[in-house]
KOLGU-4560 file (N, C-alpha, C; in nm, 3 decimals, padded with zeros to 5 digits):
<recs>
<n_xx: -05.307 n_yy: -30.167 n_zz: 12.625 ca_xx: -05.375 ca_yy: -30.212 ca_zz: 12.745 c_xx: -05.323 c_yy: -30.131 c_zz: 12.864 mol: A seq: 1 type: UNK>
<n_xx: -05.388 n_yy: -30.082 n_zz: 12.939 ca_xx: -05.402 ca_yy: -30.027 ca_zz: 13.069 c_xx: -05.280 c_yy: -30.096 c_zz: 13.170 mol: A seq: 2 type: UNK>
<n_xx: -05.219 n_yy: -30.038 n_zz: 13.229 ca_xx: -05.157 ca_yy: -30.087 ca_zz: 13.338 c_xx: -05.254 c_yy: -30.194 c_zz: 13.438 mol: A seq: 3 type: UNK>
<n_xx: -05.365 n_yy: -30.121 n_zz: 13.504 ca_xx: -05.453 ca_yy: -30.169 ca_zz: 13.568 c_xx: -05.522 c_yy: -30.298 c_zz: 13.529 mol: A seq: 4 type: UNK>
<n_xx: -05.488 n_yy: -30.285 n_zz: 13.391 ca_xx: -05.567 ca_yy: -30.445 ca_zz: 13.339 c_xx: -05.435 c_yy: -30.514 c_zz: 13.339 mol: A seq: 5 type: UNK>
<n_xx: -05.366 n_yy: -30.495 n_zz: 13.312 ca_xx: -05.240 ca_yy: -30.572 ca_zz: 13.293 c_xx: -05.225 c_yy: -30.607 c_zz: 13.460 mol: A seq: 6 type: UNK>
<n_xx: -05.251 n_yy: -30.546 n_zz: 13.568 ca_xx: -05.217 ca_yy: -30.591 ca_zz: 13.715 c_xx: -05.329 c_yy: -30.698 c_zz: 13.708 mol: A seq: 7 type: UNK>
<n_xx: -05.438 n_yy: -30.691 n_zz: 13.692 ca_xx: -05.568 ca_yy: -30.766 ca_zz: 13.725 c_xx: -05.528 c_yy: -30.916 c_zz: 13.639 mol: A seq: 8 type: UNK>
<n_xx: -05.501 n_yy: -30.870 n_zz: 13.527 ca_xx: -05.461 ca_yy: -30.984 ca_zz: 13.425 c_xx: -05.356 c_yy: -31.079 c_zz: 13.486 mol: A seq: 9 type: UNK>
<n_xx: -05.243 n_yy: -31.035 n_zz: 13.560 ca_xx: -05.204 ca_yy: -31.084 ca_zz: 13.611 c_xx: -05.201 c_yy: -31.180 c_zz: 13.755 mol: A seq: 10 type: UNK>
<n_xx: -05.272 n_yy: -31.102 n_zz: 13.791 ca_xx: -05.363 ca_yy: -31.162 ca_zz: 13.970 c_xx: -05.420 c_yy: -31.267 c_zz: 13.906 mol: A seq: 11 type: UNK>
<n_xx: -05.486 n_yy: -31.253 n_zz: 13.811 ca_xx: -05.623 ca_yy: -31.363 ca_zz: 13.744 c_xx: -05.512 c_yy: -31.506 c_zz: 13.740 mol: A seq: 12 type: UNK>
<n_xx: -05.450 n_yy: -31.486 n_zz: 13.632 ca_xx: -05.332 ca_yy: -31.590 ca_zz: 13.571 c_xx: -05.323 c_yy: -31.683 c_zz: 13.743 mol: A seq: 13 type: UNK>
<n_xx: -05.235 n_yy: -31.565 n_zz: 13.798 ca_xx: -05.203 ca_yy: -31.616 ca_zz: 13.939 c_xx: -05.299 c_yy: -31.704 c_zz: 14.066 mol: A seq: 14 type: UNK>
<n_xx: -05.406 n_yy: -31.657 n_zz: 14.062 ca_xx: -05.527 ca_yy: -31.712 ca_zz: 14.136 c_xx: -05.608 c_yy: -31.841 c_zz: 14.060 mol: A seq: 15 type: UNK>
<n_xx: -05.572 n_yy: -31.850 n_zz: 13.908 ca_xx: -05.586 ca_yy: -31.941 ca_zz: 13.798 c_xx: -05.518 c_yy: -32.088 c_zz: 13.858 mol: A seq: 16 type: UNK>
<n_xx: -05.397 n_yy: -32.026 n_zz: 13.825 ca_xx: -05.334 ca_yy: -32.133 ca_zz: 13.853 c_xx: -05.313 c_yy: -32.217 c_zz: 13.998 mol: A seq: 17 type: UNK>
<n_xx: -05.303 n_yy: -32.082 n_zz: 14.075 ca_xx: -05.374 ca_yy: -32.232 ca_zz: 14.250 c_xx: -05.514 c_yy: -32.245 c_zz: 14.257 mol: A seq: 18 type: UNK>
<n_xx: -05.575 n_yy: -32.203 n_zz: 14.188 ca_xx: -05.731 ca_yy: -32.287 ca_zz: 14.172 c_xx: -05.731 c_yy: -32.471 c_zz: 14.112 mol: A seq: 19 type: UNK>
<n_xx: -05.623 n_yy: -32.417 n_zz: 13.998 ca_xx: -05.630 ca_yy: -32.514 ca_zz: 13.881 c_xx: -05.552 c_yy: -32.666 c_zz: 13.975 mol: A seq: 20 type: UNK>
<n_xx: -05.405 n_yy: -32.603 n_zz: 14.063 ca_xx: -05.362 ca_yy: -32.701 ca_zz: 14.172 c_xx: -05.464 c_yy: -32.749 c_zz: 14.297 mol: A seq: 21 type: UNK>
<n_xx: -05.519 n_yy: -32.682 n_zz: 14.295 ca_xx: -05.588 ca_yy: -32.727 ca_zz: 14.447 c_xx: -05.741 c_yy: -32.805 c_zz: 14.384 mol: A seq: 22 type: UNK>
<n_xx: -05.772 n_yy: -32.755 n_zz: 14.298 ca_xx: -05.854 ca_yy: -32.884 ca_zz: 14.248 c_xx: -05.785 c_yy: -33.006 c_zz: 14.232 mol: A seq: 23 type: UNK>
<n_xx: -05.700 n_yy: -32.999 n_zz: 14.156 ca_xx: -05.578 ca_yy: -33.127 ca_zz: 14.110 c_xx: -05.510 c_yy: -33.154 c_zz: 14.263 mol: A seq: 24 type: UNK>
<n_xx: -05.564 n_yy: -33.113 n_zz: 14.361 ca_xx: -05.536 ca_yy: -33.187 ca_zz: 14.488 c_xx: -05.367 c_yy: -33.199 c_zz: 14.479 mol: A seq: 25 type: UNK>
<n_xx: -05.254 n_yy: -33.066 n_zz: 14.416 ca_xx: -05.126 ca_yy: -33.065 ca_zz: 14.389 c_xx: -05.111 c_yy: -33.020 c_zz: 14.559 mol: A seq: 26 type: UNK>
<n_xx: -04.998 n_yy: -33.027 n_zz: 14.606 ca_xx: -04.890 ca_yy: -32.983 ca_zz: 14.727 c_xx: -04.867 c_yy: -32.847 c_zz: 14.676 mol: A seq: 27 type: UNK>
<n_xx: -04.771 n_yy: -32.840 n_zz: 14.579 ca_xx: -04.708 ca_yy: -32.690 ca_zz: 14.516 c_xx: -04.766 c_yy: -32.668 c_zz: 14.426 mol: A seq: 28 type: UNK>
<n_xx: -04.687 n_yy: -32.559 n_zz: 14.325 ca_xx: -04.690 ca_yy: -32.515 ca_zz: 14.188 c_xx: -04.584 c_yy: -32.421 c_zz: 14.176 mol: A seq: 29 type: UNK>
<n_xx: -04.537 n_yy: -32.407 n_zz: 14.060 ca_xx: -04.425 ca_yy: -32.363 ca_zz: 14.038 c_xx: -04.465 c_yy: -32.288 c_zz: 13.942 mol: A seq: 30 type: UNK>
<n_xx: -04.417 n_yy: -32.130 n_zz: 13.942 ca_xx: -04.410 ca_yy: -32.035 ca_zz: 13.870 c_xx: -04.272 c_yy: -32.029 c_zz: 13.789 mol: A seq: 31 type: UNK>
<n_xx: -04.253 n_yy: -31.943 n_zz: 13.669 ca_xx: -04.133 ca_yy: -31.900 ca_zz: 13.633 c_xx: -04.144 c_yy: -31.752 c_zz: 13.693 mol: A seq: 32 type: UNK>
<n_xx: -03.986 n_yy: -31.671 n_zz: 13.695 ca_xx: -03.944 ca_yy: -31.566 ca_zz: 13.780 c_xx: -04.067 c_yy: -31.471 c_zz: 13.678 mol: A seq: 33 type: UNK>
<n_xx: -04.092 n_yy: -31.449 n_zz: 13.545 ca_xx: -04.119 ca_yy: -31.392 ca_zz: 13.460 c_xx: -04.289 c_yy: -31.335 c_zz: 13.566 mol: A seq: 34 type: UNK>
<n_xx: -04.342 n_yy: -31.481 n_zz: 13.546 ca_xx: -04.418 ca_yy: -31.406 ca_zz: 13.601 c_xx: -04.493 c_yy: -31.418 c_zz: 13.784 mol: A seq: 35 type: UNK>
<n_xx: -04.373 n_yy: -31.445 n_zz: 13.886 ca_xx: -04.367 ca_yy: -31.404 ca_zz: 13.971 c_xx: -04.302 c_yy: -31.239 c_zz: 13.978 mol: A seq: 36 type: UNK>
<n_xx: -04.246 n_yy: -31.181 n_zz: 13.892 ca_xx: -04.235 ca_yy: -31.098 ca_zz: 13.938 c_xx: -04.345 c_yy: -31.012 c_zz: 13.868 mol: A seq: 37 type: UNK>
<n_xx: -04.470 n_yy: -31.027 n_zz: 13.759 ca_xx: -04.554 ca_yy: -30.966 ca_zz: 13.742 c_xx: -04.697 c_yy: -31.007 c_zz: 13.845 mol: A seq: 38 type: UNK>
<n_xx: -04.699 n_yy: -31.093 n_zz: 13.914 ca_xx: -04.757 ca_yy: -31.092 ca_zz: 14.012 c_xx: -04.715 c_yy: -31.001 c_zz: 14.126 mol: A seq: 39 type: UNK>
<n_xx: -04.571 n_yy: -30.975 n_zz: 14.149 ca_xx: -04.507 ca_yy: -30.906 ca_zz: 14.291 c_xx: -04.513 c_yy: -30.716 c_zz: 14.240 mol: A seq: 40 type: UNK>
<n_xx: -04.499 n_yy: -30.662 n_zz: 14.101 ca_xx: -04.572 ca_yy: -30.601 ca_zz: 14.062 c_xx: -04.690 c_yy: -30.522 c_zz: 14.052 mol: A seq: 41 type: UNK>
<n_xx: -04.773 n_yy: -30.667 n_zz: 14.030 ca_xx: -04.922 ca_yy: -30.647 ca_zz: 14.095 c_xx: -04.957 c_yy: -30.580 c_zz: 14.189 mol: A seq: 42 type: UNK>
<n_xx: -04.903 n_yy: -30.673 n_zz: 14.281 ca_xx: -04.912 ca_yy: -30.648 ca_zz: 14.438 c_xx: -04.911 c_yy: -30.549 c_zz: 14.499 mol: A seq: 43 type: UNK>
<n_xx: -04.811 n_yy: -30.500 n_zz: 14.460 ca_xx: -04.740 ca_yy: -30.358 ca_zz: 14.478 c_xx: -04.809 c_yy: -30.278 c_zz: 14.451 mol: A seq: 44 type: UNK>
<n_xx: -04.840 n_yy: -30.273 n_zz: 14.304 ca_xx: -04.961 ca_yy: -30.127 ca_zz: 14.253 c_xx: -05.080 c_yy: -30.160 c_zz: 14.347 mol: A seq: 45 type: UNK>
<n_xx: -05.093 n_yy: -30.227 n_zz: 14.363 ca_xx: -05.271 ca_yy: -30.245 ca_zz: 14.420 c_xx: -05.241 c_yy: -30.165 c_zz: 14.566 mol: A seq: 46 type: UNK>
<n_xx: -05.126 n_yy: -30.236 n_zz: 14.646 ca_xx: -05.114 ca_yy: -30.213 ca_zz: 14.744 c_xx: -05.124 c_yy: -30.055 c_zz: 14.775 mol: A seq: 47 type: UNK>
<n_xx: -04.986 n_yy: -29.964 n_zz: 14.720 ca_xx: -04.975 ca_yy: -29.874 ca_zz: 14.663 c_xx: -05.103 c_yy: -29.786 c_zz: 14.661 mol: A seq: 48 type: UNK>
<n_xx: -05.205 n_yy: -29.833 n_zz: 14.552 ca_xx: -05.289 ca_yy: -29.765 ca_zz: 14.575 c_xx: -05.404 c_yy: -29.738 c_zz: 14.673 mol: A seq: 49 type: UNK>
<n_xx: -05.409 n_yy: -29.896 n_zz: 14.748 ca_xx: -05.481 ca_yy: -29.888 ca_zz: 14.858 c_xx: -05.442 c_yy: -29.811 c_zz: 14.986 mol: A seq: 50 type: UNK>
<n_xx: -05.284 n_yy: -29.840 n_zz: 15.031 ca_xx: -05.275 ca_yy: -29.719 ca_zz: 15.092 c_xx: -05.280 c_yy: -29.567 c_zz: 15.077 mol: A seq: 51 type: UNK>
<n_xx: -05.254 n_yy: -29.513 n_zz: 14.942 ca_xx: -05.345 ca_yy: -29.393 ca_zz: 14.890 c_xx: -05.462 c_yy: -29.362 c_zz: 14.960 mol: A seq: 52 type: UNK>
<n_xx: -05.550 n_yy: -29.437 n_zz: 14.863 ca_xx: -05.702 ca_yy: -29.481 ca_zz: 14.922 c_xx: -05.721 c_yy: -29.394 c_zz: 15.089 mol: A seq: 53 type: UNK>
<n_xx: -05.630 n_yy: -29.490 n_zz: 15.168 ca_xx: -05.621 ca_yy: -29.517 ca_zz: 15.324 c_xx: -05.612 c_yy: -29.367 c_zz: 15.362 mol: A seq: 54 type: UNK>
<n_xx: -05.505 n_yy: -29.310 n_zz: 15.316 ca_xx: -05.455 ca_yy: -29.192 ca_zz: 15.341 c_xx: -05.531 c_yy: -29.080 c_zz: 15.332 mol: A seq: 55 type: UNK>
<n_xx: -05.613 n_yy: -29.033 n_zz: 15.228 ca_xx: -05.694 ca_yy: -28.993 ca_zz: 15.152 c_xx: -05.826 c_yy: -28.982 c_zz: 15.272 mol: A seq: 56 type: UNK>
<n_xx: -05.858 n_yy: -29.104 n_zz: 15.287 ca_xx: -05.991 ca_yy: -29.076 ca_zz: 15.423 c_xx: -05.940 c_yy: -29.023 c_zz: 15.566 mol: A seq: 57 type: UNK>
<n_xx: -05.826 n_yy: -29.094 n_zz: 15.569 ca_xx: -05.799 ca_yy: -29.034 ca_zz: 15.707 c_xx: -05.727 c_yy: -28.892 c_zz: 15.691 mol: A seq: 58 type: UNK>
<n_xx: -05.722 n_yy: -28.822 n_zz: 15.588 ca_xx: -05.668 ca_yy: -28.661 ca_zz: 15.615 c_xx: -05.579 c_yy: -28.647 c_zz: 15.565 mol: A seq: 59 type: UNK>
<n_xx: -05.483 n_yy: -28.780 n_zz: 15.550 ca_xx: -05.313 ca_yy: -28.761 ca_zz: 15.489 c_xx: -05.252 c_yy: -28.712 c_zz: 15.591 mol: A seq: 60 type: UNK>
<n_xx: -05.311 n_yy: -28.667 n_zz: 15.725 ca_xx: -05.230 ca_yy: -28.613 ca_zz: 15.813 c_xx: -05.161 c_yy: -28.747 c_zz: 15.904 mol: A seq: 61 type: UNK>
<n_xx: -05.084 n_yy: -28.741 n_zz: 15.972 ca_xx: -05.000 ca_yy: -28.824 ca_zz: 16.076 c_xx: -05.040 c_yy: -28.808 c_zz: 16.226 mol: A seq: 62 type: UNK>
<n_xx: -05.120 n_yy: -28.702 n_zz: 16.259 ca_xx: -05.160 ca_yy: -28.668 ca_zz: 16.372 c_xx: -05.285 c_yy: -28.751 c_zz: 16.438 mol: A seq: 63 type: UNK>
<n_xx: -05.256 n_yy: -28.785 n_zz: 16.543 ca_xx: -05.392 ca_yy: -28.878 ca_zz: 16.621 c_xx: -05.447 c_yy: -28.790 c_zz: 16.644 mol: A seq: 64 type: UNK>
<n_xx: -05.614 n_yy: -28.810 n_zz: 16.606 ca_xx: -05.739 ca_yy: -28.772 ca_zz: 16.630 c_xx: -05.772 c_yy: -28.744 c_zz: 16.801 mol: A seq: 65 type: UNK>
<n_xx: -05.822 n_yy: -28.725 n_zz: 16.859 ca_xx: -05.803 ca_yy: -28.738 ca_zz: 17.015 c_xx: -05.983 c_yy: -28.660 c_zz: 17.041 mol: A seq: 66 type: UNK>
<n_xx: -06.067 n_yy: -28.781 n_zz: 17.086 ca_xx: -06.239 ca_yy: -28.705 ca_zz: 17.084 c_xx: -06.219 c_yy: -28.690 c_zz: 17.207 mol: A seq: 67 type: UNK>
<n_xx: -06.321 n_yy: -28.597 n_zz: 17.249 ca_xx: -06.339 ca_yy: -28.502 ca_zz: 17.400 c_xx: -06.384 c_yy: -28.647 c_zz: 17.472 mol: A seq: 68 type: UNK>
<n_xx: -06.380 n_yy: -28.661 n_zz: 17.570 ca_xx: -06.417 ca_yy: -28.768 ca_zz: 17.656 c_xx: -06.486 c_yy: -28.636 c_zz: 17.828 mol: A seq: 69 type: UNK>
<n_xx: -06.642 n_yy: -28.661 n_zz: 17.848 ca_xx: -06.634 ca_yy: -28.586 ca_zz: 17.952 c_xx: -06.683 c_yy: -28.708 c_zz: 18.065 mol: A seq: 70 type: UNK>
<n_xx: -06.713 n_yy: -28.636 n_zz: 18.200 ca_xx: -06.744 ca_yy: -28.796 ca_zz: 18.276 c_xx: -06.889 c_yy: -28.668 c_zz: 18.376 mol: A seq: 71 type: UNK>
<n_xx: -06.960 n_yy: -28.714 n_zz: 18.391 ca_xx: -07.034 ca_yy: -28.618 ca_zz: 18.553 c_xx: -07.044 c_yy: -28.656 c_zz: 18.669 mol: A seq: 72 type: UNK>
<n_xx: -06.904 n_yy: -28.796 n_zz: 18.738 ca_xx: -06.824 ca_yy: -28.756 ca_zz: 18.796 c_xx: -06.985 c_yy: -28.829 c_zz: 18.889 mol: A seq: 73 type: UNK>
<n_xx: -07.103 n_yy: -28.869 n_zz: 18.834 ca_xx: -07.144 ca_yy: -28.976 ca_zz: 18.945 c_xx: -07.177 c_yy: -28.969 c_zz: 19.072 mol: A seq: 74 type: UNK>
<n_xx: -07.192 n_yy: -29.026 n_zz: 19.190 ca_xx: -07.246 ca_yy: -29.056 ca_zz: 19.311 c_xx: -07.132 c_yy: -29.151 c_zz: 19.384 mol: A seq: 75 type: UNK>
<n_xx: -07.086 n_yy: -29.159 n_zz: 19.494 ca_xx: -07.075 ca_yy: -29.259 ca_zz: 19.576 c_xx: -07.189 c_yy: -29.268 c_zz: 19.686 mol: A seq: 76 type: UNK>
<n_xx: -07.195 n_yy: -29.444 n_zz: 19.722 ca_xx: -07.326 ca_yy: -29.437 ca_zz: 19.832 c_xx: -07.268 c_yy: -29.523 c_zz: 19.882 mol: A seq: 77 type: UNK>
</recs>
């Protein structure tokens, strides 16, 4: 199995289970570390790749864009 399914697989589990509490009208829910940390995991790759993503459209560069701004400077009356 794919990394990527294994992240999704995991989100699912995770979004599963506070669905499954908040119907059951629960306060909490309690995870084991096992798989809080394949949810925090998750997170990470997705994140990870979304800032990729981010980077990717805007140029990868660090430099602000800066558009011409002109004015024609108008009338007083």
């Amino acid at each position: 199995m794919s990394t990527k399914i294994d992240d999704t697989l995991h989100l699912k589990n995770f979004i599963d289970s506070i669905n499954k509490a908040e119907n059951a009208r629960q306060r909490e829910i309690k995870i084991d570390i096992e798989h809080g940390k394949r949810v925090r995991n998750a997170l990470t790759t997705i994140l990870l790749l979304l800032a990729e993503i981010q980077s990717r459209k805007t140029g990868g560069s660090d430099a602000t864009e800066v558009d011409d701004i002109s004015m024609d400077g108008g009338g007083f009356k």
